[in-house]
Each structure stands twice: as structure tokens, then as C-alpha cells.
ZAVEX-855951 format. One record per residue (C-alpha): x, y, z; residue number from 0. Coordinates in nm, 3 decimals. Example, Ala and Ser with C-alpha at 12.3 -4.5 7.8 and 13.67 -1.06 7.14 Angstrom:
2
        c1        c2        c3   resi
     1.230    -0.450     0.780      0
     1.367    -0.106     0.714      1
END
This chain:
564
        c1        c2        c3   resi
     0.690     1.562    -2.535      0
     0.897     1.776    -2.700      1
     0.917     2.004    -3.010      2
     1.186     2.107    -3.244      3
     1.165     2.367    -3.418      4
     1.311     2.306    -3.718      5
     1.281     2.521    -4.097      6
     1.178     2.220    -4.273      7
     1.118     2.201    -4.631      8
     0.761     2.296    -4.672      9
     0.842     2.590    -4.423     10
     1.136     2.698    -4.638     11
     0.928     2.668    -5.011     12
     0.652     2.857    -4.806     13
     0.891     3.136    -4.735     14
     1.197     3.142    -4.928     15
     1.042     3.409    -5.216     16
     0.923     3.623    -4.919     17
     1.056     3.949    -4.833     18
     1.044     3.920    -4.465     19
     1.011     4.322    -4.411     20
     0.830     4.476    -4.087     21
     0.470     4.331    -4.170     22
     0.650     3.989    -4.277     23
     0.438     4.011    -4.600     24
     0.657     3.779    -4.865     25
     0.476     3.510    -4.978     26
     0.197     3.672    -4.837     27
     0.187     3.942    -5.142     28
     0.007     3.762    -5.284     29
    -0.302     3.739    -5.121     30
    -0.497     4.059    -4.986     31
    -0.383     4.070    -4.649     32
    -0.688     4.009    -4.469     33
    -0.728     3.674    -4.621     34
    -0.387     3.574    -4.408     35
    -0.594     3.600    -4.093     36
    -0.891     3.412    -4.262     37
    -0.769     3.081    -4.329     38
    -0.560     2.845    -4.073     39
    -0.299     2.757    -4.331     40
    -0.187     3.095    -4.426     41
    -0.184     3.200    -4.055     42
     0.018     2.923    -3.918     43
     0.249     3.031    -4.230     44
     0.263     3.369    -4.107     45
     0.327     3.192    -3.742     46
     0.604     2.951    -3.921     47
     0.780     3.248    -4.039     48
     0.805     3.421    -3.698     49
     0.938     3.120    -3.533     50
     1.201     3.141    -3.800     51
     1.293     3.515    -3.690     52
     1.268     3.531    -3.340     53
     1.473     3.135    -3.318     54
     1.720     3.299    -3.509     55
     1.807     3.535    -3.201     56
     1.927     3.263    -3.012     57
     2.124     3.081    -3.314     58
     2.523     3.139    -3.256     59
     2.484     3.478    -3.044     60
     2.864     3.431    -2.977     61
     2.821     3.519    -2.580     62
     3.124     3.291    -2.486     63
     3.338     3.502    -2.678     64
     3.295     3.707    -2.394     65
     3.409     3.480    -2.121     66
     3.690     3.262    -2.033     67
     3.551     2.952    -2.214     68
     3.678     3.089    -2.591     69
     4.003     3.229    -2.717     70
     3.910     3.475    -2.969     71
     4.105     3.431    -3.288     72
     3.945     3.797    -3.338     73
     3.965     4.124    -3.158     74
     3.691     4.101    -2.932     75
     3.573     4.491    -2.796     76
     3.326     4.359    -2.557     77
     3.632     4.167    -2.385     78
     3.825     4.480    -2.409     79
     3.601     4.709    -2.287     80
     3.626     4.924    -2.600     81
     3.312     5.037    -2.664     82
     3.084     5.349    -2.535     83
     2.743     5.445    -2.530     84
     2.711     5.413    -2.948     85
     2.778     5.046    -2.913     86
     2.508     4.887    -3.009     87
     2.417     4.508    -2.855     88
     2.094     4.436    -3.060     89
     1.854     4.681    -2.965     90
     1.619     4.722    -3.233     91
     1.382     4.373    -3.229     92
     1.068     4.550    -3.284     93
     1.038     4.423    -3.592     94
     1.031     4.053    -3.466     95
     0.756     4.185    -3.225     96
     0.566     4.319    -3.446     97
     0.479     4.024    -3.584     98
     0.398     3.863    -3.299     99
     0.169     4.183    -3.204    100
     0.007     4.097    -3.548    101
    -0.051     3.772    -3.507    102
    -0.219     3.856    -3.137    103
    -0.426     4.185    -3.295    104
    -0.544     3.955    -3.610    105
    -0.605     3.605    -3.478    106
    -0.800     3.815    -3.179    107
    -1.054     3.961    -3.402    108
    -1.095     3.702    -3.621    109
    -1.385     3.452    -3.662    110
    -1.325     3.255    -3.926    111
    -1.059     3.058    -3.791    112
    -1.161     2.764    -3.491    113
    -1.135     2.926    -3.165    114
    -0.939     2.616    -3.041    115
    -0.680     2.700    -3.333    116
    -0.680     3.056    -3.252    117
    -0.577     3.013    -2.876    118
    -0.297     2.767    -2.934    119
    -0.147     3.037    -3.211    120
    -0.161     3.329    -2.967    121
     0.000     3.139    -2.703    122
     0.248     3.054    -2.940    123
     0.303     3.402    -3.028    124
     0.326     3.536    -2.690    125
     0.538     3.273    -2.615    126
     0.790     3.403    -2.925    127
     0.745     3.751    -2.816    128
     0.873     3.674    -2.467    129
     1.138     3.515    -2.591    130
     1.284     3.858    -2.800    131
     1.186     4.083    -2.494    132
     1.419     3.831    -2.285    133
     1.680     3.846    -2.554    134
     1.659     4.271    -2.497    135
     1.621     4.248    -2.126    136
     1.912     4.049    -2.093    137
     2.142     4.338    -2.235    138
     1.976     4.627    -2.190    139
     1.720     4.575    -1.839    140
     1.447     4.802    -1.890    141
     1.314     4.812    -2.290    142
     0.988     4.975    -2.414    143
     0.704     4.739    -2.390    144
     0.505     4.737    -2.726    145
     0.213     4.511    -2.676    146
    -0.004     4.588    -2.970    147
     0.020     4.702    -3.317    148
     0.196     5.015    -3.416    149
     0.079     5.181    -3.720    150
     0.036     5.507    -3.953    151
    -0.229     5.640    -3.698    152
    -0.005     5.603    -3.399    153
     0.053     5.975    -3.274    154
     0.429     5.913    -3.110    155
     0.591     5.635    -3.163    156
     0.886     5.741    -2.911    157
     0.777     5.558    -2.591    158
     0.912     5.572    -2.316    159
     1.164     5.248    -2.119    160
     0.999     5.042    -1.884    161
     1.170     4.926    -1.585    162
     1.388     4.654    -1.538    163
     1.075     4.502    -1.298    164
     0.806     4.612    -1.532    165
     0.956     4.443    -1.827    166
     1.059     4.103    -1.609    167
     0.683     4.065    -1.545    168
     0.606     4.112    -1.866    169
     0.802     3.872    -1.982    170
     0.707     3.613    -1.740    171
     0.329     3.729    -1.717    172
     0.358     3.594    -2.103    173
     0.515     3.306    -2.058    174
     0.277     3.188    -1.801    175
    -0.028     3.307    -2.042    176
     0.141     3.096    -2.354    177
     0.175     2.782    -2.063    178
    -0.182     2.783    -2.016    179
    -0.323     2.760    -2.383    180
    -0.001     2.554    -2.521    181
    -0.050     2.170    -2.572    182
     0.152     1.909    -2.375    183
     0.250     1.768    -2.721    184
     0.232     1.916    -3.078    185
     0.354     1.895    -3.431    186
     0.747     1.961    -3.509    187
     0.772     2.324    -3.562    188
     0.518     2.396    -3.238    189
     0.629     2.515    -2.933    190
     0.432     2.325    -2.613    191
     0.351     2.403    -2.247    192
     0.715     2.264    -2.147    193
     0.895     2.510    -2.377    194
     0.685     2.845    -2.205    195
     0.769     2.646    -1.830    196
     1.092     2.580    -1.910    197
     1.215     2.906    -2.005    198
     1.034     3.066    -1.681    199
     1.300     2.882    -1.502    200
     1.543     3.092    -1.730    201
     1.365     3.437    -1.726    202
     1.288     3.387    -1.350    203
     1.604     3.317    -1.242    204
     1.815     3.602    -1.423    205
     1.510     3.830    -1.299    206
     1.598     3.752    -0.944    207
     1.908     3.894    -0.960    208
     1.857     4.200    -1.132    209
     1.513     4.254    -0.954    210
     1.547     4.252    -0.625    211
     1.242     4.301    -0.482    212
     1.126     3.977    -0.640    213
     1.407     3.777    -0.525    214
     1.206     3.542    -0.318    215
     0.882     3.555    -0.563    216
     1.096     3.460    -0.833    217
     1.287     3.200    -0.710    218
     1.019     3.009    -0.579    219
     0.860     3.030    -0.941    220
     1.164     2.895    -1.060    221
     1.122     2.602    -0.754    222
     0.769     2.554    -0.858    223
     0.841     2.598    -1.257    224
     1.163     2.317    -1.248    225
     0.948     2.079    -1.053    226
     0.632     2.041    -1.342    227
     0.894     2.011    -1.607    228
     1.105     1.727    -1.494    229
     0.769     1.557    -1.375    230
     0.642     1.551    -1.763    231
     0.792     1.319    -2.022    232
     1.150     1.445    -2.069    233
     1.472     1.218    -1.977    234
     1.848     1.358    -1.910    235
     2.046     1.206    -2.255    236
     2.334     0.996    -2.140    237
     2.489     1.070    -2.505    238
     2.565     1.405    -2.417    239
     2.807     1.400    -2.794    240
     2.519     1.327    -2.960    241
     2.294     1.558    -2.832    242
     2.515     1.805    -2.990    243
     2.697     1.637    -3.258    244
     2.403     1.399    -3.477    245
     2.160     1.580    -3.644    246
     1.946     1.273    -3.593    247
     1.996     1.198    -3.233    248
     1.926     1.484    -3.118    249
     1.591     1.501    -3.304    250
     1.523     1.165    -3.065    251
     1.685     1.312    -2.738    252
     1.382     1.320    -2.500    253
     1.639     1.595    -2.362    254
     1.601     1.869    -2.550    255
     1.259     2.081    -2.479    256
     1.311     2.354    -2.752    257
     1.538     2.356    -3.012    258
     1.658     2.581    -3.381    259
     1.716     2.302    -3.628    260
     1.808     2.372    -3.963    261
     1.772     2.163    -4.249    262
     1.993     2.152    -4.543    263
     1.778     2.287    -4.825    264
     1.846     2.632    -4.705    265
     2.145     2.575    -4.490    266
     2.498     2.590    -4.633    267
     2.833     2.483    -4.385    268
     2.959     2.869    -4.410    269
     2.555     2.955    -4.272    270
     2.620     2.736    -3.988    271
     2.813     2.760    -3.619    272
     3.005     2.506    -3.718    273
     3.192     2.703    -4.004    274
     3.327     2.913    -3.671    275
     3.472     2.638    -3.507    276
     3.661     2.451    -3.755    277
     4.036     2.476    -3.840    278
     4.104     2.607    -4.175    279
     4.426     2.406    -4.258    280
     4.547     2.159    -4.496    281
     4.870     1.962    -4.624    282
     4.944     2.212    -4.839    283
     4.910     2.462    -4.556    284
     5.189     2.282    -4.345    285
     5.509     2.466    -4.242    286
     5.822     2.213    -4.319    287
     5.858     1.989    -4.042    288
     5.453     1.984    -3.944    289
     5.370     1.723    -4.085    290
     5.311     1.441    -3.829    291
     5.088     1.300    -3.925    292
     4.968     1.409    -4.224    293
     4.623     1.464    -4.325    294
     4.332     1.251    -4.467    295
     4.137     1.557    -4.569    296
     4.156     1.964    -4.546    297
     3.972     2.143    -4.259    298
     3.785     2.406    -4.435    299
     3.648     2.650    -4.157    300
     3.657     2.936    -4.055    301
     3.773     2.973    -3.721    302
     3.693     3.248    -3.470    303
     3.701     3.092    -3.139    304
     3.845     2.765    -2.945    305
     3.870     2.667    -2.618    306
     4.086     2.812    -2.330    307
     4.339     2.609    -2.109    308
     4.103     2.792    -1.860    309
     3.773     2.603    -1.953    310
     3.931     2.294    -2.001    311
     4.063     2.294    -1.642    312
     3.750     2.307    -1.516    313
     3.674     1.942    -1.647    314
     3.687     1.689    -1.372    315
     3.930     1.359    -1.369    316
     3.753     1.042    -1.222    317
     4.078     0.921    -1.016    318
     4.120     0.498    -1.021    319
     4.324     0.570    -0.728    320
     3.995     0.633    -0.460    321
     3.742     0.662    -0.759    322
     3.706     1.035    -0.695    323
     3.653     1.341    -0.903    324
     3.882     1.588    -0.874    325
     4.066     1.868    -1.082    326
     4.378     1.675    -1.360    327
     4.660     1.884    -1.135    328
     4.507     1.679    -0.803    329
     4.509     1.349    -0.943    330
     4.687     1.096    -0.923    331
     4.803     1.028    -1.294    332
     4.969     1.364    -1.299    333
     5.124     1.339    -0.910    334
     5.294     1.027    -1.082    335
     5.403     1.202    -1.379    336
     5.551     1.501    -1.169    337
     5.762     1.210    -0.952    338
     5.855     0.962    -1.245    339
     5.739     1.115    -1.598    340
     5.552     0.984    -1.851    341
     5.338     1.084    -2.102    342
     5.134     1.439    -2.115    343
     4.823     1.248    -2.211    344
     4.846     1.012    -1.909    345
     4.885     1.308    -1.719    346
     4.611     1.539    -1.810    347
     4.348     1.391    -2.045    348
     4.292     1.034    -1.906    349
     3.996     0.954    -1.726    350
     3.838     1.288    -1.783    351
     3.426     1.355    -1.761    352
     3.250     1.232    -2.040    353
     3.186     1.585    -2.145    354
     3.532     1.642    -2.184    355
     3.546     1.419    -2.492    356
     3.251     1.505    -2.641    357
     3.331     1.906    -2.630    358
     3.704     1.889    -2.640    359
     3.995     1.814    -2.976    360
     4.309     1.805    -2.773    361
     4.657     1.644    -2.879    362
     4.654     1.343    -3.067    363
     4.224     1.247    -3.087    364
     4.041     1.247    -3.424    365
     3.894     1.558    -3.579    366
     3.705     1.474    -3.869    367
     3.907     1.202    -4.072    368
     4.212     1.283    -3.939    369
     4.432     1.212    -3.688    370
     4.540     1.583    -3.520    371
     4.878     1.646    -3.325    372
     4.849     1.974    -3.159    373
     5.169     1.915    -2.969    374
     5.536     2.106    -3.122    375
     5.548     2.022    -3.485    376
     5.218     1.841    -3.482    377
     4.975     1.900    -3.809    378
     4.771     2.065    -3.581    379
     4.980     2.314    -3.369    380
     4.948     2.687    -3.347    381
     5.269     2.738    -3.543    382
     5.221     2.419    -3.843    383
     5.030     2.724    -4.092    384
     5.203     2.872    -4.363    385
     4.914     3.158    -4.325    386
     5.036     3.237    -3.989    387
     4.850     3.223    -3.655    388
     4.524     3.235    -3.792    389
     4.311     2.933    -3.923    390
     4.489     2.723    -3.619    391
     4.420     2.720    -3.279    392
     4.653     2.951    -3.038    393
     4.505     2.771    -2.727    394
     4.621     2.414    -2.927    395
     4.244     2.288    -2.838    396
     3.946     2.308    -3.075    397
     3.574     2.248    -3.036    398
     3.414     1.940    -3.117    399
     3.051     2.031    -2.932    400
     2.802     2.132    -3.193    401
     3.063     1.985    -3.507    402
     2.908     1.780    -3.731    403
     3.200     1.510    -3.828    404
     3.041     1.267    -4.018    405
     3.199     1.410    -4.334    406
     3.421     1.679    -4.471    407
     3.210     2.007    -4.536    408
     3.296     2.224    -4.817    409
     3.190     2.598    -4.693    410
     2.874     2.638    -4.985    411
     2.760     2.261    -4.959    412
     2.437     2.206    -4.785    413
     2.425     2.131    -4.446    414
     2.171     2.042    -4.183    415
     2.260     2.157    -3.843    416
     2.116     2.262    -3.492    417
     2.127     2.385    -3.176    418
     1.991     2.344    -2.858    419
     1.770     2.663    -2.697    420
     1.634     2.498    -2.396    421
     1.678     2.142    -2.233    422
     1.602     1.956    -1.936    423
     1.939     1.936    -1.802    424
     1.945     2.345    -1.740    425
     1.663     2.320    -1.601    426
     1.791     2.080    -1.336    427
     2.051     2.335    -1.287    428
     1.828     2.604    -1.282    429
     1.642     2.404    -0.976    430
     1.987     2.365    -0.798    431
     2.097     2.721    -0.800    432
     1.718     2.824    -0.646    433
     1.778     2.589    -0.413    434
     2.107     2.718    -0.351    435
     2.015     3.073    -0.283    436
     1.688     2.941    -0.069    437
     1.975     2.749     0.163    438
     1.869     2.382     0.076    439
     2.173     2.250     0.012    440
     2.157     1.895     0.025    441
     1.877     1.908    -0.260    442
     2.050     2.157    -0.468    443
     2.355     1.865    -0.465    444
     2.069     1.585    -0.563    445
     1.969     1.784    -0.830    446
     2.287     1.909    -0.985    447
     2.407     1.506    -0.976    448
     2.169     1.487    -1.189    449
     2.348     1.648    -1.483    450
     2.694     1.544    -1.325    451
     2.585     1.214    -1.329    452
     2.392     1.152    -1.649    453
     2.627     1.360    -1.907    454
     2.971     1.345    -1.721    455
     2.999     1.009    -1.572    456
     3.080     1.177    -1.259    457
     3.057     0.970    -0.899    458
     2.768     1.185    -0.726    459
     2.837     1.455    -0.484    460
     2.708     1.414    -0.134    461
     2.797     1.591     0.228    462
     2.934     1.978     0.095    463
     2.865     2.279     0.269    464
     2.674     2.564     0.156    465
     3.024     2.725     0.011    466
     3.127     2.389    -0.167    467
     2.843     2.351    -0.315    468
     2.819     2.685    -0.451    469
     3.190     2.595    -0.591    470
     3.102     2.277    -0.742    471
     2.764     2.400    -0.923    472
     2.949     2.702    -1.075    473
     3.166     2.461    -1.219    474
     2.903     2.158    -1.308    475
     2.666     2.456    -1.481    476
     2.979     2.579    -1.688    477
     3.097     2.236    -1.789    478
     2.750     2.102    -1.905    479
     2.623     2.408    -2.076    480
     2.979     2.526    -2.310    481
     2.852     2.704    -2.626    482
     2.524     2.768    -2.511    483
     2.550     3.117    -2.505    484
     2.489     3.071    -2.071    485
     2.809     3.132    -1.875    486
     2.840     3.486    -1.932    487
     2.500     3.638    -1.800    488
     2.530     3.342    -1.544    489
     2.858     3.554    -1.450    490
     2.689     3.858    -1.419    491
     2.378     3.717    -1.215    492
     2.596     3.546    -0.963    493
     2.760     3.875    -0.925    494
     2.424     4.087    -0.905    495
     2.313     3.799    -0.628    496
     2.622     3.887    -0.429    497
     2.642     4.235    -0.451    498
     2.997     4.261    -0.609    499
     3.094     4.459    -0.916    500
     3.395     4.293    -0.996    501
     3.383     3.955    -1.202    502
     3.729     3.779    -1.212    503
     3.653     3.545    -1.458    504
     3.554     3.788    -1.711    505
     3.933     3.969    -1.662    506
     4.090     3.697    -1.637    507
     4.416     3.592    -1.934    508
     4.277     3.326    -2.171    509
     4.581     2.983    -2.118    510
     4.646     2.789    -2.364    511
     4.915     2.457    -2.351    512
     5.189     2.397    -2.579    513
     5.310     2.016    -2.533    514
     5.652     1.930    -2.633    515
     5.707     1.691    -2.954    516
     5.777     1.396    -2.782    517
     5.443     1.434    -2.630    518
     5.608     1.398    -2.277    519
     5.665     1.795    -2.192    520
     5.397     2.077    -2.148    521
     5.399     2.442    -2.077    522
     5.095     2.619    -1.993    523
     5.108     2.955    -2.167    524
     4.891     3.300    -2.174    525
     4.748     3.389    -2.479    526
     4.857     3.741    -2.619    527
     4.756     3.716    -2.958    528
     4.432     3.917    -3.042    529
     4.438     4.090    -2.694    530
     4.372     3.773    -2.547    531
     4.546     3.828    -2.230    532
     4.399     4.190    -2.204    533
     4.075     4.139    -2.123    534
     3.858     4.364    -1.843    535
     3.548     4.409    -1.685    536
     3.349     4.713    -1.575    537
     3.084     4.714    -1.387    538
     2.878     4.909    -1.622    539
     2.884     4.619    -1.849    540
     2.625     4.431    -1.579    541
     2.389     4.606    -1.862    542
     2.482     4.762    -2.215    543
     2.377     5.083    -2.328    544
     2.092     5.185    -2.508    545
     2.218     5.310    -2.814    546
     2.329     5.657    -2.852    547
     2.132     5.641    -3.215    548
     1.848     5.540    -3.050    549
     1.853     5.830    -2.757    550
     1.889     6.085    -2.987    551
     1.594     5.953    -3.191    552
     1.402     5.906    -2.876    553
     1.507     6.152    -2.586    554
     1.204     5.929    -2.361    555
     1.448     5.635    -2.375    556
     1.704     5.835    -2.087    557
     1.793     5.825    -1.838    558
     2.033     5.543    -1.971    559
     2.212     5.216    -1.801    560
     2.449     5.282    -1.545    561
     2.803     5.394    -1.634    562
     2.667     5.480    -1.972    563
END
């Protein structure tokens, strides 16, 4: 079954007056503090609380920015390379381990509290404190490895970095531990045995590229780890929009394993993702001449990224011609509007995967209430603002994945909202790519169908070599899993697995399209604005530094990250 985790009411009354400092006290003040560890209620509220912090980690990290999905309508340094060794890419999470160490240290020694309750807590916080040592050994490899409870008696507290190996195992050692005390099913709010095996398949496979030596060990647990998942009681959701889109569906998608929701008694629009994707734009807003058609309703957002021409290239068309997939400059509907003409809709946007659709605002859909023209003097091109550039979309596209449009949002009115941190179709992709890199092709194909099938609509694959399946999975894994924070360390572990230190994609100029007015012209176009065409990779980016601040405060973190 699985669990949402969600910051429900009682959660948020529980917590709300609480300072949430290192010891996560709060609402805790007011009770001596060993009466928390006592009594089941105030310790799962202590529990509730961490979930809170450590789900926020993975809540709208922003990682596409870094890749060729997003046009930045920001100066992005990452992209540019223009950072050193004081850049800082969220080192300091002891905080959010610390109370998991608490929770481990006090629910260990206490005896008032049912065993049985106990041991389902503890996994639950070992299974939150793997998740923040993930988050840091994602960006930074090695990390110090604080497994119990610092305090005024600790001597030093400047410990040394683990290894990049060490702190993998750690991380999956407690996964597996949290796996074998969690339930199969539990209340909303509680992580389960799925959510611990599930993410192995994450941790597992990123560890196999950066730690060698476990290659084979690891990939096999992520063989092993895939398989029990998708034989317990989760389904691929063929309504891939609503997944993303519906507060409520998604709460019913058998799909999703883990996920952050929020609900709206302590969730405002401008709190959310979604404030970051929508246009900020309005009738009054319109340059003369921009106003086709006019608007129902205002967009107030505040935008910082859309999509690239780049990502939505990759976004197969299902050709009536043979019935094949294939890229929109391939097909047939565009062949037939190079020879005779036609219209730019025809010729790119018909017949595209489902996903498309459900990710994707392109020229003349619905965003919202209104009807948007992102074509030359459309209501929604880059150039119909009075403000200038910003507030509209350079690219011309906008994101609809993860937009709530069931009504105009107002940036301080309550909102609920969510996002996905772990579902069963990655971890169908996760099984492909192991399969990939162990040479069994054919299965790897099965199993990424599975996704290609289910959320794009996609005829199945069948009969590709080892090198086009490789090409096709890079491209179903990107498509399926936009604005989940994914493509960019997949990026880097594809890279690691192949021993190359340059990664195209992360250099490459963000496109965007500009159609003309008619709606029967286009132009595909690089994107200069913001230093969007500009962007580089280094090598020494395949891990960022530990903070200068942090070295000088603790010499025992050196020797630092490559290139750093």
C-alpha cells in the first residue's frame, strides 16, 4: 500500500507554535523533555515533525535548473560554472539528523513505550535519516557519518569525512534496517517497507556509479530491490496529468510509493512550486497588438523556469502513417508540411505522447481559464509584456506538470499542493537501466515499456540493440520523470558509468521556438537571455565542494572533492 506523507491539520496545530531549533523542542517546551520519550503520542509528534524537515529536502530542490529541461528566467551559477570552493550546495543537515539520532538514542532506552511501537518509529527514523545522508551524498560523496547524539560532553565535534563507499553503505545498510521493521501498510503520514525498498533502487543505483568497487553488488541489489516492489500492491497510473496535477488523484494513485503533500492550512500559492512555474501576466500587462485572445483571468506567478525547445524534442510523435513512434522532425505530419505547408500545430504537436500534454503549455492549449497564444503577437508570447522579458516565457512553452488549474491562485491564498518523492514508475526504470548495464537487453526494453506504455501511450519497443536501447531509455527516463529533480545526477551517473568527463547535455544552448502569427511559420531559436546559451560543464562538478566555511571550521573535512 502506499503512504503519503502529507502535513495534515492535526500535524500542523501540533507544530505550528514550535520553534523547530536543533533539539526540535517547540511544542515540546512544554513538557519536561523526558516525558516526550515516555508517551507514544508525543513521540510520534516528535517523529511527525521530522518527517516534515527532512521531506522538505526533496520539496522543489530546483535540480532541472541545471539541465537542459528548464530555461532559467534567472542567472543560474551552477549552469555557468561560476562558483568556487565557498559555494555552498546544502551542506549543513545535521540538524535534520539530529533528530533522527534522538529519536534512535531515546526510543532505544526507553520502556515505557510498546516495544512493537518503538521498532516501527526507529525504522522510520533511520529510514528519514538515510534519506538526508542521500540528499548530502549526492552533492558532496563522502560526508561525516554522525550516528548518535552529539552533545555538551562531546570532546571534538570536528569529525572527520567518510568515504564516498563508507557513506553509500551507510546509507543503504539503513535503508535495509528501516525495510525490515517497517509495515507493508500504515497510517497517512507513515512511511512503509516499499518506501525504504524503493529508494534502495535509487541510492543503489547512483552508488554504482560513483563506487566502483560495488558496481556489480549494487546493481544486483537494485535487480533484487525493483523486483519485491513491483510484486507488492502498487499499479503504473495511466493518468499520468493527474498524478501530478489533482491534489485528490494523486492521493488515490496506487502509483506513488512516497510522497510530500501539503495541505492548505499552512500552505499559501507563493509557498508552493507552482508559484515558480506560472506566468505572471495579465490584460493590463499586454503590449498593443498582443492581445489575441484576450484573457479570462491574470496569471499571477512567479516564474523562474519553463521548458526548453530541447526537452520538448525529446517527446515522441505516434505516426498514423505506420503507427510508429518517432521524433516530430521524422514524422510524417511535418515531412508533409515541409512539401505542401500547413499549420505549425499539425506539424509539431499532433499526435504527441500523452506526457507531452500533461507536462507541456505550447501555442494555442488552455492554461488555467484561458486560452494562450504563444505564437508572434499572441497573449502569451515572449515579447506581449509591458514589464519586459520577464514574467513570460523566452522558450514560448510553460509547465503544466505539478500546476494546479482548477482555479486562479492569488500568491497569499491557501493552497494544497504536492509532489511526488518516489513512485513505481522510477522504479521500473531503475530495473531497466540495471538491466542495461548487466547486458539483458531484451528485459531492460520489457521493463522500460512499462512506463512508455502506461503514461505515454507509446506502441512498445521490441528488437533494439544494446546501443538503441541505451538511446531510447535515456530518453523514456527523461520524458517520464520532468521536474522530479532526476535528470541531472542521472547525467552525471551515466557519465561516471562510462568513464567520460564531459556531459554534452549539461553545455548544451537552451532552444526555444518562436511561431509566426498566422500560426503557419516557426523558427527555432537559442536562448541568450539570462546566459541561457552560455552554459558549461566541468568535470569537477561530478561532486560539489565542501564548503570553504566549513574546512576552515573543520581542517579533518580535507582533503576536498576533486577540482576543488
Amino acid at each position: 500500500m502506499k503512504k503519503i506523507i502529507w502535513m495534515g491539520a492535526a500535524i500542523i496545530v501540533f507544530f505550528t507554535a514550535c520553534k523547530q531549533d536543533l533539539l526540535d523542542k517547540g511544542y515540546l517546551d512544554r513538557f519536561p523533555e523526558e516525558a516526550i520519550w515516555k508517551d507514544k503520542n508525543l513521540a510520534e509528534g516528535f517523529l511527525f515533525g521530522t518527517y516534515g524537515s527532512v521531506l522538505q529536502l526533496y520539496y522543489n530542490q530546483k535540480i532541472d535548473d541545471w539541465t537542459d529541461n528548464n530555461c532559467n528566467n534567472y542567472t543560474n551559477n551552477v549552469t555557468l560554472e561560476n562558483i568556487d570552493n565557498s559555494y555552498d550546495a546544502g551542506w549543513n543537515q545535521y540538524g535534520r539528523i539530529r533528530s533522527c539520532n534522538l529519536i534512535l538514542e531515546k526510543l532505544g532506552a526507553s520502556t515505557l513505550i510498546p516495544e512493537a511501537d518503538r521498532k516501527v518509529m526507529m525504522a522510520e527514523a533511520k529510514f528519514l535519516r538515510a534519506m538526508v545522508y542521500f540528499y548530502l551524498a549526492q552533492r558532496f560523496g563522502g560526508v561525516m557519518i554522525v550516528d548518535k547524539v552529539l552533545d555538551q560532553n562531546t570532546e571534538d565535534f570536528r569529525q572527520p569525512r567518510k568515504s564516498i563507499g563508507e557513506t553509500y553503505a551507510f546509507i543503504l545498510k539503513d535503508l535495509e534496517d528501516a525495510a525490515a521493521e517497517l509495515p507493508a501498510s500504515a497510517p497517512t503520514g507513515r512511511a512503509t517497507k516499499a518506501a525504504a525498498i524503493a529508494m534502495r533502487t535509487r541510492v543503489a543505483l547512483q552508488g554504482a556509479a560513483y563506487v566502483p568497487a560495488k558496481k556489480d553488488a549494487y546493481l544486483d541489489m537494485v535487480l533484487n530491490d525493483a523486483q519485491a516492489v513491483i510484486g507488492m500492491s502498487y499499479a503504473l497510473d495511466a493518468d499520468y496529468a493527474g498524478m501530478f496535477n489533482d491534489f485528490g488523484k494523486a492521493q488515490a494513485s496506487k502509483e506513488l510509493i512516497l510522497a510530500y503533500f501539503r495541505k492548505s492550512i499552512n500552505t499559501t500559492f507563493s509557498g508552493t512550486a507552482m508559484q515558480y512555474l506560472c506566468p505572471n501576466h495579465g490584460n493590463e500587462k499586454l503590449n498593443p497588438g498582443y492581445n489575441h485572445p484576450a484573457y479570462v483571468e491574470s496569471f499571477e506567478g512567479w516564474p523562474e523556469r519553463f521548458p526548453s525547445q530541447n526537452l520538448v524534442d525529446a517527446y515522441e510523435v505516434i505516426d498514423d502513417a505506420d503507427g510508429k513512434a518517432r521524433k516530430w522532425d521524422q514524422s510524417s505530419y511535418y515531412l508533409d508540411f515541409l512539401a505542401n505547408g500547413g499549420y505549425v500545430s499539425k506539424a509539431i504537436y499532433f499526435n504527441r505522447d500523452k506526457r507531452f500534454y500533461a507536462t507541456i503549455v505550447y501555442d494555442s492549449t488552455k492554461l488555467f481559464n484561458n486560452v494562450v497564444w504563444t505564437r508572434a503577437l499572441g497573449n502569451l508570447n515572449r515579447l506581449s509584456n509591458t514589464g519586459g522579458e520577464w514574467g513570460v516565457s523566452e522558450t514560448n512553452y510553460y509547465y503544466r506538470k505539478g500546476l494546479y488549474e482548477a482555479k486562479k491562485v492569488w500568491y497569499s491564498d491557501p493552497t494544497d499542493h504536492h509532489q511526488s518523492v518516489i513512485r513505481l514508475g522510477e522504479v521500473y526504470l531503475n530495473y531497466a537501466e540495471a538491466l542495461l548495464l548487466k547486458g539483458r537487453t531484451a528485459e531492460a526494453v520489457a521493463a522500460m515499456n512499462k512506463t512508455r506504455e502506461t503514461h505515454g501511450g507509446l506502441p512498445a519497443l521490441e528488437n533494439l540493440s544494446q546501443a538503441q536501447a541505451w538511446a531510447a531509455y535515456r530518453n523514456e527516463r527523461r520524458v517520464d520523470m520532468v521536474l522530479e529533480e532526476d535528470r541531472y545526477w542521472s547525467l552525471l551517473r551515466w557519465a561516471k558509468f562510462n568513464g567520460l568527463t564531459a556531459i554534452p547535455e549539461l553545455a548544451e544552448s537552451i532552444r526555444g521556438i518562436d511561431i509566426g502569427a498566422d500560426g503557419r511559420s516557426f523558427t527555432l531559436t537559442t536562448i541568450s537571455l539570462n546566459n541561457n546559451a552560455n552554459r558549461q560543464f566541468n568535470p569537477r562538478r561530478f561532486l560539489f565542494p565542501v564548503p570553504l566555511a566549513q574546512v576552515q571550521a573543520n581542517p579533518n573535512l580535507l582533503p576536498n572533492n576533486d577540482g576543488w
